[in-house]
N, C-alpha and C positions, 0 to 999 in steps of 0.2 A: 880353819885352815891350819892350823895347831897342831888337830890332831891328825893330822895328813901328812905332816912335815917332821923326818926323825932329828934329834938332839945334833946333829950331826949336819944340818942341812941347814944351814943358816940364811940361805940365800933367801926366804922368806920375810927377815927381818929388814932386810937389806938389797938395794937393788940399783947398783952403778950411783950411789950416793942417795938414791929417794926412798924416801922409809916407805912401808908397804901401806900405810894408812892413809896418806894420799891417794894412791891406789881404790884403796876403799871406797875415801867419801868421793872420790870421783866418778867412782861407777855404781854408787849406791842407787840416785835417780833414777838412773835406767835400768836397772835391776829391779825397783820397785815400781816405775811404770810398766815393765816387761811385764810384770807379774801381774797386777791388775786389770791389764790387758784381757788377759786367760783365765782368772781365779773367777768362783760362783762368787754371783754378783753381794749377794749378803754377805759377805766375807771382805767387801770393799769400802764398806760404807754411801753406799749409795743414796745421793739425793733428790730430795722431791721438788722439781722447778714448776708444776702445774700453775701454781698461781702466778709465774713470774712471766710467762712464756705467751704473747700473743700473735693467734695464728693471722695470717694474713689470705681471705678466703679467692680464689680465685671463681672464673662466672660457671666455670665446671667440674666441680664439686672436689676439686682438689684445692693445694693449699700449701702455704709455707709456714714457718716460724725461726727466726735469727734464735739458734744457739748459745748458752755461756761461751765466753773469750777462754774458759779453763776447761771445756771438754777434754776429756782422755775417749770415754766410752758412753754410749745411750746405751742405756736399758731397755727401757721400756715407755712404748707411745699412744698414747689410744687414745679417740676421740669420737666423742657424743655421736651415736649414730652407728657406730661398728659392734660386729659381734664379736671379736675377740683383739688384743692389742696387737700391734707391731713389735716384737722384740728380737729380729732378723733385720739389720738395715743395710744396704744397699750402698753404690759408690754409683757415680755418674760410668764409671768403667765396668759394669755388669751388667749384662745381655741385657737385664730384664728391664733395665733405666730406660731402654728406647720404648719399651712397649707401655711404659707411663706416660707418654705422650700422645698414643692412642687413644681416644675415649673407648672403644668396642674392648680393647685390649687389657686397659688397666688393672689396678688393683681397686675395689670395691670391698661394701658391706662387709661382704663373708671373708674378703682375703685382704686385707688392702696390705699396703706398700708404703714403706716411706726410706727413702733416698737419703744420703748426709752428702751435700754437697759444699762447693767452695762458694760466699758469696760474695756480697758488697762489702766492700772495705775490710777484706780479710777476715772475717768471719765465717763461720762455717754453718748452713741454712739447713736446717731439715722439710722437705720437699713429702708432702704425702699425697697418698690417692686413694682413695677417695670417698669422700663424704655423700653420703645420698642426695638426692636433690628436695628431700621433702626438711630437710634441715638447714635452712638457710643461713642462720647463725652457726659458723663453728665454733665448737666449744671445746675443749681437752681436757677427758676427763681422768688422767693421768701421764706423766710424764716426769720421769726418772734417769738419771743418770747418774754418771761417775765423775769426777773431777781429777783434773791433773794436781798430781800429790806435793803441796807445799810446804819447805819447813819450816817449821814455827816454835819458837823457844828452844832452839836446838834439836827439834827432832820430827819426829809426824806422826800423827794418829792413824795408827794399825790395828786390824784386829788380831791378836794374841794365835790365831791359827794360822794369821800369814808368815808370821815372825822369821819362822826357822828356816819356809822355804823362801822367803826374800834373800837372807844370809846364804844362803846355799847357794841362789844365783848370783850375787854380788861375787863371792867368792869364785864362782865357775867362773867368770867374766875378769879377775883380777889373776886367774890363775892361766888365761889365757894372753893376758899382757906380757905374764913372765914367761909362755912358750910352755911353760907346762900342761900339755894337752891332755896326759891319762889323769892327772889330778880333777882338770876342767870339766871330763869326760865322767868323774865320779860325784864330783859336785850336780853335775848336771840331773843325772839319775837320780838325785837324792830329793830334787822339787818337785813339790804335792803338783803343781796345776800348769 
């Protein structure tokens, strides 16, 4: 923000008595969830919950499983029985959530589906469809995600390419507090994802 702002423009350090670094760490979180959000996933630190995660099989070949409390994003879903994972997921608000309810219609073997919905007691369920019928044990044979980014000893683990376009949006976002839109507008341009 520095080098954006001439010798002469003070208003950056100062802003109706609140120093600009409040500013910052205020909108730092949502600046580095924003980004996470959008960045490729190996760039996020993505977690492997496979062993943690039990599905719950329903009598037609679909299936749940309750979610981390710290989701931001899923990755990637796949379970015993499919030819390729789920790594497209779905909201109960997309066309395609009614037709999960259909057996003729669903998602299957070659294509299946999986749903991130709201569940019981505020958790969030991933919903999939569907498992063959010659597989009666569901099993999950990968499942990956992203966590909501906590900080920890003062700061959070990043990986080193996200660094600059984090900073960049933090700033687009603190430059937009101040009403400065062409700055916000150049910050903006300036993030990888």
């Amino acid at each position: 923000m520095e080098e954006l702002t001439p010798d002469w423009d003070a208003v950056i350090t100062r802003t109706g008595g609140c120093d600009i670094e409040q500013y910052i760490r205020a909108k730092w979180d949502e600046a580095l969830t924003r980004q996470l959000l959008t960045a490729p996933a190996h760039l996020c630190n993505p977690i492997d919950i496979t062993d943690s995660l039990t599905p719950e099989a329903g009598q037609d070949g679909s299936g749940r499983v309750v979610l981390p409390a710290d989701l931001l994003r899923m990755v990637r879903y796949d379970m015993k029985g499919w030819r390729r994972p789920v790594t497209k997921f779905i909201t109960s608000s997309h066309p395609d959530y009614l037709l999960q309810h259909n057996r003729y219609a669903r998602g299957g073997a070659a294509k299946p589906v999986a749903a991130i919905v709201p569940g019981d007691a505020g958790r969030l369920v991933l919903e999939y469809y569907s498992v063959p019928h010659l597989f009666r044990r569901h099993i999950i044979r990968n499942a990956v995600y992203i966590a909501t980014p906590h900080e920890t000893e003062g700061g959070y683990d990043l990986s080193p390419l996200l660094g600059d376009s984090v900073c960049y949006l933090c700033a687009a976002l603190v430059y937009e507090i101040l009403g400065e839109n062409d700055k916000a507008a150049t910050m903006y341009n300036k993030v990888l994802f």
